[in-house]
C-alpha positions as CSV (number, residue, x, y, z in Angstrom):
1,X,0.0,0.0,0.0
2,X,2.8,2.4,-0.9
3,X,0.3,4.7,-3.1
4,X,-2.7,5.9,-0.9
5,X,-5.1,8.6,-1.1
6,X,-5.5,10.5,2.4
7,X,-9.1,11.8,2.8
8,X,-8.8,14.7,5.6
9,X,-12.4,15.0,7.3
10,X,-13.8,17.9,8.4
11,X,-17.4,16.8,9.1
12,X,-19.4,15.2,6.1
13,X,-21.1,12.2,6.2
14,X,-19.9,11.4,2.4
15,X,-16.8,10.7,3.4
16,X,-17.3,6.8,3.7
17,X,-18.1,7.3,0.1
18,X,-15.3,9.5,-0.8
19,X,-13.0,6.3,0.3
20,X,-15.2,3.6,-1.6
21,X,-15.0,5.7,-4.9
22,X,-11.4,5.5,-4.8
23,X,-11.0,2.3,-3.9
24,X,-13.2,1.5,-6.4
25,X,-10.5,2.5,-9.0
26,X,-8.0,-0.1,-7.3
27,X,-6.9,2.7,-5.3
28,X,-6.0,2.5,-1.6
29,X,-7.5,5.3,0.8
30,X,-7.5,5.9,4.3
31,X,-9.8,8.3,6.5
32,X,-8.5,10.8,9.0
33,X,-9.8,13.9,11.1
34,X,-8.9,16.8,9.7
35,X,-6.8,17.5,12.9
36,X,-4.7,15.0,12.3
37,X,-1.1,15.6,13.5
38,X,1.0,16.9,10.5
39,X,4.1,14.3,11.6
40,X,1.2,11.4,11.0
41,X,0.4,12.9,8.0
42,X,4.3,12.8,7.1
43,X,4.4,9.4,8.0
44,X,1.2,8.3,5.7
45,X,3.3,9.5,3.0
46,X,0.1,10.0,0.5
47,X,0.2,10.3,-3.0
48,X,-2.6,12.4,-2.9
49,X,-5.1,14.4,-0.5
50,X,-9.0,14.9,-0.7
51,X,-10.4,17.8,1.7
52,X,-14.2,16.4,2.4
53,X,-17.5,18.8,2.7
54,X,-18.5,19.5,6.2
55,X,-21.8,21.3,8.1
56,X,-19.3,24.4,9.2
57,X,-18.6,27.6,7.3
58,X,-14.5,28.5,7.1
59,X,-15.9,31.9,9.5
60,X,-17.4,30.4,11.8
61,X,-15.4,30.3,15.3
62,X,-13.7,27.1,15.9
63,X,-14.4,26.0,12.1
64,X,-12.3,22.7,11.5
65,X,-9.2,23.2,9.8
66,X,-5.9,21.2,8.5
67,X,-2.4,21.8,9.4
68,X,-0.9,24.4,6.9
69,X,1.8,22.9,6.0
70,X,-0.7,20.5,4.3
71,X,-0.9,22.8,1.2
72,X,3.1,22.9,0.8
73,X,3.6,19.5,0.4
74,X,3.6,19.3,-3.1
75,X,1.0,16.8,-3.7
76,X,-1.9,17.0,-5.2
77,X,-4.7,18.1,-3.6
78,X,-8.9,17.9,-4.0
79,X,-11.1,20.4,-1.9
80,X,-14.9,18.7,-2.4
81,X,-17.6,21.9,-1.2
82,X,-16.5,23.0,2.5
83,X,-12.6,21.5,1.3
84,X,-12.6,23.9,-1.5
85,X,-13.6,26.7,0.2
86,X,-11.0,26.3,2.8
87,X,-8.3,25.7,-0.3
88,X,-10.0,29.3,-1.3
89,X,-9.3,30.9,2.3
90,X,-5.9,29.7,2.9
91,X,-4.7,31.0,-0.5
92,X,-6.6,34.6,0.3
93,X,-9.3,33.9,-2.0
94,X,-12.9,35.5,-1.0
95,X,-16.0,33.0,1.1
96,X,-19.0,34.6,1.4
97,X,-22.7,33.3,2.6
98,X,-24.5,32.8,-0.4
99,X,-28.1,34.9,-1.1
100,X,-29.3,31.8,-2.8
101,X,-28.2,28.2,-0.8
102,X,-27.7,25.8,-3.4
103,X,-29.3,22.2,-2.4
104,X,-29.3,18.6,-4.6
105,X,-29.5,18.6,-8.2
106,X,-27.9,21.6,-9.8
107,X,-26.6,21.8,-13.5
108,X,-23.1,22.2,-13.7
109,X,-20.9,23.5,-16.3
110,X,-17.1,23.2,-17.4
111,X,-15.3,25.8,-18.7
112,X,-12.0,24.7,-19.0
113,X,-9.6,21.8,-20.0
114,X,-8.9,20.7,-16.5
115,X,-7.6,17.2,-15.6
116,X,-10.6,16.6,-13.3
117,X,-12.9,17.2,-16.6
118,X,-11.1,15.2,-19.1
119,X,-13.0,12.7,-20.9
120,X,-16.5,13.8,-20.2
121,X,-18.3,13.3,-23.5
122,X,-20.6,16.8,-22.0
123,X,-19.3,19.2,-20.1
124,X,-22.4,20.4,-18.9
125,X,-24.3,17.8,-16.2
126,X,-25.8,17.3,-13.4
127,X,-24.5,17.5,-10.2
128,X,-25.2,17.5,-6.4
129,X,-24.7,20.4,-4.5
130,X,-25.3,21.2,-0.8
131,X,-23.6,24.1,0.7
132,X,-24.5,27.6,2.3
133,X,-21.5,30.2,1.0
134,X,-20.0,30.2,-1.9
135,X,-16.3,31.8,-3.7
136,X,-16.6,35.3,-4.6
137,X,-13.3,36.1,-5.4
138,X,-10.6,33.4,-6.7
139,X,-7.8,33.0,-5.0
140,X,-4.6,33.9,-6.6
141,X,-3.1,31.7,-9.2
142,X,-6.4,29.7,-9.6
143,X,-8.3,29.7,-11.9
144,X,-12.2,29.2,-12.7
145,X,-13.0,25.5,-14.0
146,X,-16.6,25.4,-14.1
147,X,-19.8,27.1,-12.3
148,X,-23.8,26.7,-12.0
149,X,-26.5,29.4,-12.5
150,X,-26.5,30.2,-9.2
151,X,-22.7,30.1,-8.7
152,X,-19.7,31.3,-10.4
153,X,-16.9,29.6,-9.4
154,X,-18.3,25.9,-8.3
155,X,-14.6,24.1,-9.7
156,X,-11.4,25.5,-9.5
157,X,-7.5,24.7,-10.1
158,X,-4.3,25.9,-9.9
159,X,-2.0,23.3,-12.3
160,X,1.4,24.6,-10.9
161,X,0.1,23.2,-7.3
162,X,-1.6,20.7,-8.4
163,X,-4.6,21.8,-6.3
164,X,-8.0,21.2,-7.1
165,X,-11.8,22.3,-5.9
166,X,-15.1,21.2,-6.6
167,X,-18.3,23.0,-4.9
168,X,-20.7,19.6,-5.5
169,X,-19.9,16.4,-4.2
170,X,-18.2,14.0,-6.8
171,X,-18.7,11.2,-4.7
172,X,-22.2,10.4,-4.3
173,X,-24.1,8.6,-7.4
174,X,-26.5,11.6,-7.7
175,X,-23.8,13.7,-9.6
176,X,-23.4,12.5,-13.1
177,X,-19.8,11.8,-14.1
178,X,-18.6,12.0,-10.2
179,X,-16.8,8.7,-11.2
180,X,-14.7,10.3,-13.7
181,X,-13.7,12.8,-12.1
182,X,-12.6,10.7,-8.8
183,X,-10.6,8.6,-11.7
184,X,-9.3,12.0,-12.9
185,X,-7.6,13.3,-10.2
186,X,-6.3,9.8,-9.1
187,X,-5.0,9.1,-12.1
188,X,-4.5,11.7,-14.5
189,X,-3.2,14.8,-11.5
190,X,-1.6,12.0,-8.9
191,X,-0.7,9.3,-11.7
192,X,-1.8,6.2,-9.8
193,X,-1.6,2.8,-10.9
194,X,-4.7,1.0,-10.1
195,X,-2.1,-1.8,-7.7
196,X,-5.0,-2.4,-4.8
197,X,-6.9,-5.6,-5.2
198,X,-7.7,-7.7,-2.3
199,X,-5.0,-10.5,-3.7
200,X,-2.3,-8.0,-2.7
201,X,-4.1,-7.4,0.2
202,X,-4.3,-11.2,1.7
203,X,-0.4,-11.7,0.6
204,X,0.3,-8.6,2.9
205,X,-1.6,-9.1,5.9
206,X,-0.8,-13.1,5.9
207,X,3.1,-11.6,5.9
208,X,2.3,-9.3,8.8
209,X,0.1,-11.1,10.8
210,X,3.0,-13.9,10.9
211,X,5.6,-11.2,12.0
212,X,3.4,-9.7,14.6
213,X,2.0,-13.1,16.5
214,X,5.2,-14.7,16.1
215,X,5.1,-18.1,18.5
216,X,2.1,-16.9,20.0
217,X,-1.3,-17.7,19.8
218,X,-4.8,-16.2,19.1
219,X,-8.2,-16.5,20.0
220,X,-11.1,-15.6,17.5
221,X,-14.3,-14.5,18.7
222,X,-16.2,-16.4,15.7
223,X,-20.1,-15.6,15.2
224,X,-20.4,-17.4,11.9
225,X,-21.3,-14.1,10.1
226,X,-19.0,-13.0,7.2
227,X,-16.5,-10.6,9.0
228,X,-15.5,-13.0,11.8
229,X,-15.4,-16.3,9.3
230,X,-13.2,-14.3,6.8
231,X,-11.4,-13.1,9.7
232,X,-10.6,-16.9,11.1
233,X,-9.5,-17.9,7.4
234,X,-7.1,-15.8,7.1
235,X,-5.8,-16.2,10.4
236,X,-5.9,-19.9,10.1
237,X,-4.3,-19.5,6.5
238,X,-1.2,-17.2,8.7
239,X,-0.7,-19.1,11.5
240,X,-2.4,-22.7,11.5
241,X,-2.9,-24.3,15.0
242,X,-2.0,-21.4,16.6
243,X,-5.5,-20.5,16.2
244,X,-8.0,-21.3,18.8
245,X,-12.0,-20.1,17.4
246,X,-14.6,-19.4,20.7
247,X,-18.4,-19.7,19.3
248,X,-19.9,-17.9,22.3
249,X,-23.7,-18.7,22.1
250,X,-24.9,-15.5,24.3
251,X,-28.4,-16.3,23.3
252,X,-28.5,-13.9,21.2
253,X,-28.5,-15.6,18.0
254,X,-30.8,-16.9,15.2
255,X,-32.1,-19.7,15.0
256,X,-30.1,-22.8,14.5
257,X,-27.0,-20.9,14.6
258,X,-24.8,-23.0,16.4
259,X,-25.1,-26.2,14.8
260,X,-24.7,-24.4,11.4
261,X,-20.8,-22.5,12.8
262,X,-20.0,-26.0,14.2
263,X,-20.4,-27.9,11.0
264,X,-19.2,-25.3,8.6
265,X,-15.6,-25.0,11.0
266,X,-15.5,-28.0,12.8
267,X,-16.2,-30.6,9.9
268,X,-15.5,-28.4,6.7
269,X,-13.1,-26.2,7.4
270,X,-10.9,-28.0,10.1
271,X,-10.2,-25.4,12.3
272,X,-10.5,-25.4,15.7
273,X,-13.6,-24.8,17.8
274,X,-15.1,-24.1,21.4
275,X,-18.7,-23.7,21.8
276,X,-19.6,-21.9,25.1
277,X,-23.2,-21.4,26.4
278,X,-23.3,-18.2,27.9
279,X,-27.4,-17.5,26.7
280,X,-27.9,-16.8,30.5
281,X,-25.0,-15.1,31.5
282,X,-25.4,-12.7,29.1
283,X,-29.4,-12.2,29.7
284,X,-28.8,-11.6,33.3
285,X,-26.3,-8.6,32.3
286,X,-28.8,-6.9,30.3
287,X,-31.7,-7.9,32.4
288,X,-33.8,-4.7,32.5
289,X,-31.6,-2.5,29.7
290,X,-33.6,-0.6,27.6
291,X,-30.2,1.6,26.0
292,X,-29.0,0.8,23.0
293,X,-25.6,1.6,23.7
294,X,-25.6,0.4,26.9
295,X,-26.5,-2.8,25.5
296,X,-23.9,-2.8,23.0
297,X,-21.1,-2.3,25.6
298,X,-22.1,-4.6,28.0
299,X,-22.5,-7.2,25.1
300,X,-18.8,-6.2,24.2
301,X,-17.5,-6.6,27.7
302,X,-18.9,-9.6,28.4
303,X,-17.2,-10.7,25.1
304,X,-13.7,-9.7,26.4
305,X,-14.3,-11.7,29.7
306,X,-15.1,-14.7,28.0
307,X,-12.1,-14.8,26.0
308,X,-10.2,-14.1,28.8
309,X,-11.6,-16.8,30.3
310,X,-11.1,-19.1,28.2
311,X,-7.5,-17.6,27.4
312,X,-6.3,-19.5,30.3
313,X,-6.7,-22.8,28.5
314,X,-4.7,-21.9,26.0
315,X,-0.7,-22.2,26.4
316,X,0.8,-18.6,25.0
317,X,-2.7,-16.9,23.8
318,X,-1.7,-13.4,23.8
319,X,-3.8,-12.3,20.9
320,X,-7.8,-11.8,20.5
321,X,-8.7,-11.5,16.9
322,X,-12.0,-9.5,15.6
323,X,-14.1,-8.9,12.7
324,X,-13.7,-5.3,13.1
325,X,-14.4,-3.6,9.9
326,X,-13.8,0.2,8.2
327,X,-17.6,1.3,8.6
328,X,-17.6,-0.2,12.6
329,X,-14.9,2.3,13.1
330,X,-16.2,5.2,11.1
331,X,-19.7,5.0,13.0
332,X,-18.2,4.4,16.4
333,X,-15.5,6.6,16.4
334,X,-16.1,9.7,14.5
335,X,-14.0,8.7,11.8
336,X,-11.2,8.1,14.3
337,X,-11.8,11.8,16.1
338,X,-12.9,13.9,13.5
339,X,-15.8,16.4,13.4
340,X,-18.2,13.9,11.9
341,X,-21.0,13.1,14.1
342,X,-20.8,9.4,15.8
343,X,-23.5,7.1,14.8
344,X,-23.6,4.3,17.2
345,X,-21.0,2.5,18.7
346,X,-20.8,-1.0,18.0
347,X,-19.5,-3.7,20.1
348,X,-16.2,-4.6,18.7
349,X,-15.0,-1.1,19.1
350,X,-16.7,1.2,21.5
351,X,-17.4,-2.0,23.9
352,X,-14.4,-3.0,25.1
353,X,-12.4,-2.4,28.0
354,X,-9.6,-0.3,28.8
355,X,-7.4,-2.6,30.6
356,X,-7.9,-5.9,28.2
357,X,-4.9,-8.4,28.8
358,X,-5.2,-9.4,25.5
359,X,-3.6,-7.9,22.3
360,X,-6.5,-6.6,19.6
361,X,-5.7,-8.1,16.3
362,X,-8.4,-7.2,13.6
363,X,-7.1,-8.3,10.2
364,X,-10.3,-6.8,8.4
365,X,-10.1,-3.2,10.0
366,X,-9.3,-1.4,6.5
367,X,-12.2,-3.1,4.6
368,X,-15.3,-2.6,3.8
369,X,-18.0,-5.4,3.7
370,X,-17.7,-5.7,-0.1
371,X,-14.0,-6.3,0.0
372,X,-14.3,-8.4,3.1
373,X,-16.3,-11.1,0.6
374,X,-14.1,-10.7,-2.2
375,X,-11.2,-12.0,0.7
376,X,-13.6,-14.8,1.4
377,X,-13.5,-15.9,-1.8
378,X,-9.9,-15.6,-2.6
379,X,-9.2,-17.8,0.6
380,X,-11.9,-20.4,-0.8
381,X,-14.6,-20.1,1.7
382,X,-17.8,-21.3,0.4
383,X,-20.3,-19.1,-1.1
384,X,-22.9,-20.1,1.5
385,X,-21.1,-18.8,3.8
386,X,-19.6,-15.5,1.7
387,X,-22.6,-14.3,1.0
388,X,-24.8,-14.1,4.1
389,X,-26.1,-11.3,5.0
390,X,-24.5,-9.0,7.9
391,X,-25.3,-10.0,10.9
392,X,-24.7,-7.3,13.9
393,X,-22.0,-8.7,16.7
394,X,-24.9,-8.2,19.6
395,X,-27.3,-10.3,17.6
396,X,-30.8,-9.4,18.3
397,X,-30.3,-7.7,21.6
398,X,-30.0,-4.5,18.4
399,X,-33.4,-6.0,16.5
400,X,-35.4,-6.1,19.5
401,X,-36.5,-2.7,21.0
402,X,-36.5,-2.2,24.6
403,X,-35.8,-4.9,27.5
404,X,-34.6,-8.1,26.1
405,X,-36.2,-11.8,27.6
406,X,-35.8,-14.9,26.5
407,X,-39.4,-15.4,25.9
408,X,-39.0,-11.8,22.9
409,X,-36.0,-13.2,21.9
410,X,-37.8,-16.9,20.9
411,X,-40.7,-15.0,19.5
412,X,-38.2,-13.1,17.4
413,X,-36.2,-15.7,15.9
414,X,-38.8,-17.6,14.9
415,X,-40.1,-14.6,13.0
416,X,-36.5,-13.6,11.9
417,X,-36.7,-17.8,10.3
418,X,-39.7,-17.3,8.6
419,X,-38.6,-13.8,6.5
420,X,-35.3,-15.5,5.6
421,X,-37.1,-18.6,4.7
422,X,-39.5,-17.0,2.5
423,X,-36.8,-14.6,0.6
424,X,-34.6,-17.4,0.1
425,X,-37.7,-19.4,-1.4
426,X,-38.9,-16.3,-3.8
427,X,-35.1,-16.4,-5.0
428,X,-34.6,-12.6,-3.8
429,X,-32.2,-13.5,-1.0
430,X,-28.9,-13.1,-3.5
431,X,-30.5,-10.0,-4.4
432,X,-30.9,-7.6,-1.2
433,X,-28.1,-6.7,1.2
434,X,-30.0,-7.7,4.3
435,X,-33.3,-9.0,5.6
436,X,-34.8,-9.7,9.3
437,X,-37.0,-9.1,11.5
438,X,-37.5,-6.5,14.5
439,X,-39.3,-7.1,17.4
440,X,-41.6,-3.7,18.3
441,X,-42.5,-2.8,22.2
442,X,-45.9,-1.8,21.2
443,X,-49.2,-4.1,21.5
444,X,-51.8,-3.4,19.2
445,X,-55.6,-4.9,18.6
446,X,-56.2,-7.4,16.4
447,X,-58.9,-10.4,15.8
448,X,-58.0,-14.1,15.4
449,X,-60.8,-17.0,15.5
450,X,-63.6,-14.3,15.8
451,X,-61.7,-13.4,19.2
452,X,-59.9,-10.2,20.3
453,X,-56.2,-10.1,20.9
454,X,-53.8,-7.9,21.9
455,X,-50.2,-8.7,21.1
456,X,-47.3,-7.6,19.6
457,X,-45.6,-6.4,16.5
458,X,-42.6,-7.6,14.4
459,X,-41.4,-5.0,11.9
460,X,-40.1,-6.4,8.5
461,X,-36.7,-5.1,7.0
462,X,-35.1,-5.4,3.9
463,X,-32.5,-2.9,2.7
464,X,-30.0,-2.8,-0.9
465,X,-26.5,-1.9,0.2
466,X,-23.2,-1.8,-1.6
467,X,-20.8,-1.4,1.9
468,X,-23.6,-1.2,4.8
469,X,-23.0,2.8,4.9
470,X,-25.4,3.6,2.5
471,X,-29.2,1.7,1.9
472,X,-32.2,1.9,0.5
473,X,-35.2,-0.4,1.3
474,X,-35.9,-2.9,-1.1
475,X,-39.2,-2.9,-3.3
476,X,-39.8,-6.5,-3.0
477,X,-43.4,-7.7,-4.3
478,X,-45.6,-7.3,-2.4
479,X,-46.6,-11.2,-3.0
480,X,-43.6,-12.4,-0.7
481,X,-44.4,-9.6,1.5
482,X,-48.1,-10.8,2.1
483,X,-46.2,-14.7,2.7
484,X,-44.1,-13.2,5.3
485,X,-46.7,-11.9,7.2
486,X,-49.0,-14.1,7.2
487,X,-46.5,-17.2,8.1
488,X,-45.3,-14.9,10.8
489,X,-48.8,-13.7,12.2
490,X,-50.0,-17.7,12.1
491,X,-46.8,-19.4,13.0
492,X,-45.7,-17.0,16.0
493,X,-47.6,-17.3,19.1
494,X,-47.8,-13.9,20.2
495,X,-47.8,-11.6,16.8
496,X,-50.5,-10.3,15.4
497,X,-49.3,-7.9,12.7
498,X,-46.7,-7.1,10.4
499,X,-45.4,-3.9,9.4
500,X,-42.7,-3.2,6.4
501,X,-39.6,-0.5,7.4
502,X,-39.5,1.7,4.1
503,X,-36.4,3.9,5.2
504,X,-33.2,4.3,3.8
505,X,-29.9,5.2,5.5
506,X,-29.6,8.1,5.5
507,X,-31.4,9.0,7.4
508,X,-32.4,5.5,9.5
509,X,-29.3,3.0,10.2
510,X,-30.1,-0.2,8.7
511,X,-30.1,-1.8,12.5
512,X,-32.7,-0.1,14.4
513,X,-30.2,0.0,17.3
């Protein structure tokens, strides 16, 4: 990974995309907070630098900012909306508030033979804009690129710098020829060669994760989802019987879920395996917890002390392996301290404790889910098992709102079987990103047998993702939708309707905790 783009983040929740476009092109990329020291920055060594939008304006007090020194590196450099318009403070350019705010799709115009431009068949699309001020005098030795109606200057460049600015955001699908202009600057103003494919990527963590464990030995926290079984094959593939897998049942899984991880590692994969039942440990520590994130962290801790634990069995197990991924640490960390808001925090990251004895080992930490199944298949997992849908690390203590029982928690799997039973049936299941149920704390009035009842509701959803930061619900017939319920509402003692989740992330998460 000796060629990298660095995306400096001062607040926008594109950023996740800005990383996937380039990586898209075969292009490493790593996320940091705007903030970031400017010896780390040093040490990064990028090829080439993207300034992400933000919420701020570059006068407000306490607006986010870069290190100077930043813009004297000589490398090439991309400002996208609020990243351009600090480009256009720093080098004494004009920002003012704009009369007119310019918000989604706004037709866009080229007026010059920039590298960020070249090989758009038009040079007038559509783009998507979303920003408050605006450039209203260039800064000197730019020059104008492109602008709007409403705008004047929405691109700029100065070729001597190799600095660059757009005032919409290349990134997201809504802006016609984004993609080309992401492969523009890569590779036509940084000169990249397209060298990051997941093959190179296996080869090199193999190599490290054998010079980092050494002699020693590691425990994998294995859930039989895709991040921690990609996770154990390529530790397995490293370092062989130095791997010790823990299936922690925490009764907090689907259905049948054990006996499925025990046959696929035990019997086909030939790695080693612990089962522990923990299912009443686990509902004792989050007896009464209505808190998402409480819920969460106590899930994680638990985790730790289990591996612990069971650490003691184990001659020279210093290591605890996870299926951390690049979106876990974005939502739970602020995109490792930067001004963008935290989402949630999920289990593997914002759960565990401070004064672990083990040594965190996440192989998967730079990936996104997409790449994580392209590993899988490279190390020859099978295809069942590649391309499940994400499951969250604290199971359905996430799908089920409010106090978790075991009684909810049957009631819910069973539901949970049924809708993956019946998408799998109507041949949709390779086709959506994610489906499952969600168990409501509300009772409403229904009428079964000519009777009154009064029971409670499971929520259906079904999203399309790409990398799990992004999702749209899925339009799936209606026919299939009408099975689901009414299995679920005749099968399931306890439910008497069924309602579909029709919201996309933004501005819902695709977990409903």
């Amino acid at each position: 990974m000796t060629q990298k783009i660095l995306i400096l983040d001062f607040g926008s929740q594109y950023n996740q995309l800005i990383a996937r476009r380039v990586r898209e092109k075969n292009v490493f990329s790593v996320i940091k907070p705007c903030n970031v020291s400017f010896n780390k920055i040093k040490k990064l060594d990028p090829s080439g630098i993207i300034l992400s939008g933000g919420p701020s304006s570059v006068h407000e007090k306490g607006a986010p900012k870069c290190d100077k020194r930043v813009f004297e590196m000589n490398i090439p450099i991309l400002g996208i909306c609020y990243g351009m318009q600090l480009i256009a403070n720093h080098f004494k350019g004009k920002v003012e508030p704009t009369k007119k705010r310019e918000y989604g799709f706004t037709p866009f115009t080229a007026t010059s033979k920039s590298l960020l431009f070249a090989d758009l068949l038009d040079k007038t699309f559509t783009t998507w804009m979303s920003h408050g001020d605006k450039i209203i005098k260039m800064p000197k030795g730019f020059i104008c690129s492109g602008h709007t109606e409403n705008t004047k200057v929405a691109s700029f460049e100065n070729k001597k710098l190799k600095i660059y600015g757009t005032q919409f955001h290349p990134e997201v699908t809504h802006t016609h020829n984004g993609d080309i202009i992401i492969e523009n600057f890569i590779t036509k103003v940084c000169s990249l060669k397209p060298d990051w494919t997941m093959e190179n990527f296996v080869e090199k963590k193999i190599h490290d994760i054998r010079k980092e464990v050494g002699s020693g030995h590691i425990i994998c926290g294995l859930s039989g989802g895709v991040d921690s079984s990609v996770t154990a094959a390529i530790l397995h593939k490293a370092v062989g019987k130095q791997l010790h897998c823990i299936f922690v049942d925490n009764g907090l899984l689907r259905k049948a879920e054990k006996e499925k991880v025990r046959r696929e590692f035990e019997q086909h994969l030939g790695i080693d395996l612990k089962v522990i039942n923990a299912g009443s440990r686990f509902l004792l520590k989050l007896k009464g917890v209505t808190d998402p994130e409480r819920k969460r962290k106590i899930i994680g801790r638990e985790f730790i002390k289990i591996f612990e634990e069971a650490s003691k069995k184990y001659k020279n197990a210093s290591f605890l392996a996870q299926g951390t991924l690049y979106p876990d640490i974005i939502e739970s960390v602020s995109a490792k301290g930067g001004p963008t808001a935290k989402i949630k925090s999920h289990h593997n990251v914002g759960g565990l404790p401070k004064n672990m004895k083990l040594k965190l080992i996440e192989p998967l930490k730079e990936l996104f889910k997409d790449e994580v199944r392209v590993v899988g298949r490279s190390l020859g997992l099978p295809e069942d098992l590649v391309g499940r849908h994400p499951f969250p690390g604290p199971g359905l203590a996430v799908r089920m709102i409010g106090d978790i029982t075991k009684k909810k928690l049957d009631v819910l799997r069973e539901a949970d079987w049924i809708i993956i039973d019946e998408i799998k049936l109507s041949k949709w299941y390779k086709k959506v990103w994610q489906a499952f149920a969600v168990f409501l704390p509300v009772k409403t009035v229904g009428v079964m047998g000519d009777e009154r009842t009064y029971e409670n509701v499971i929520a259906v959803r079904i999203v399309n993702s790409t990398d799990g930061m992004t999702a749209d619900w899925a339009k799936i017939p209606y026919e299939i939708l009408g099975k689901m319920s009414n299995r679920i509402i005749n099968e399931v003692s306890g439910i008497n309707r069924v309602v579909y989740d029709i919201s996309s992330k933004p501005p819902g998460t695709i977990e409903w905790e």
